[in-house]
C-alpha positions, 0 to 999 in steps of 0.5 A, a space after each residue: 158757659 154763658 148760660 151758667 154764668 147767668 143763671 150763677 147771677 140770678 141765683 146770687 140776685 135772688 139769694 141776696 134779696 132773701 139774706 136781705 130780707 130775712 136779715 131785716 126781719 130778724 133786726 125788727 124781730 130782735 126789738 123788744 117793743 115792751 122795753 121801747 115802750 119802758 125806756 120812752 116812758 121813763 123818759 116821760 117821767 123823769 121830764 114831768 120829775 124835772 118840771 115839777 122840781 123847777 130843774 130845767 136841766 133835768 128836763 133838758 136831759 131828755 132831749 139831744 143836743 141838736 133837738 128842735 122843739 116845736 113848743 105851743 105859742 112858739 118858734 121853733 126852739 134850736 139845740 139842747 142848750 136854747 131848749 133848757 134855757 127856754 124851759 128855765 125862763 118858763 119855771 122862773 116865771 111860773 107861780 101856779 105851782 101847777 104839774 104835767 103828766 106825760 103818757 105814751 098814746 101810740 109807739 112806734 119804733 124800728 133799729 134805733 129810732 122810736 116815735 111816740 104820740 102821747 098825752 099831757 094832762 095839766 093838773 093844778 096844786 090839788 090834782 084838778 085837771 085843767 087842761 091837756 094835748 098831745 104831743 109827738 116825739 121822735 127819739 133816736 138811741 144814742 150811746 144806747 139810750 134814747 134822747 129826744 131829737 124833736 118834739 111838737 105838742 098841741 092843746 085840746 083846750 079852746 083858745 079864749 076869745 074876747 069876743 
């Protein structure tokens, strides 16, 4: 009786750890990375619209209500709430009339969580480059759409010294 009772436990172990196994693989299988890649996009988009028609709101759309961003030059930025206030500030201050372009460089995405690395270019009023960077953003579905839960962006543009 002893001997079938453990070999009834390694029999339940192993079938539990390929169920285990298997089931994860059917979840990673079940992600269509192409539509990841559509949506996170999308949001991409809709920030630059939002930049570009000076909608703070509309920009702030893309992140979740307890976001952090971390913003070149700044503090981290706390909450959805303070991030549209900062990018408000930014708009009413600009007069460049200048625009981003935001594009997917790398994805990376498992269940409900997406990482991007991506690329910005800013372009002046006539579509000259004038500067660019990075960014990473990590998404985090909610209510079944993607929100932005913190972002981090650098510039590949050397800092002017006065030297």
């Amino acid at each position: 009786m002893k001997k079938t009772m453990k070999l009834f436990t390694v029999l339940s172990f192993f079938i539990l750890i390929i169920t285990a196994c298997s089931t994860k693989e059917k979840e990673e299988e079940a992600l269509d990375m192409e539509q990841v890649k559509i949506e996170i996009q999308a949001l991409e988009d809709a920030y630059a619209a939002g930049e570009k028609a000076k909608d703070a709101a509309a920009v702030a759309n893309y992140y979740s209500e307890n976001a952090v961003s971390y913003s070149r030059n700044k503090e981290p930025i706390k909450g959805k709430a303070a991030i549209q206030e900062s990018i408000a500030m930014s708009i009413a201050s600009d007069t460049t009339g200048t625009y981003n372009v935001y594009k997917i460089v790398d994805l990376f995405a498992e269940g409900d969580t997406a990482i991007e690395v991506g690329s910005w270019t800013e372009f002046d009023t006539d579509g000259n480059e004038l500067q660019n960077g990075n960014y990473m953003s990590y998404f985090e579905k909610r209510d079944g759409k993607y929100v932005c839960v913190r972002d981090m962006s650098t510039t590949t543009t050397p800092v002017k010294s006065d030297m």
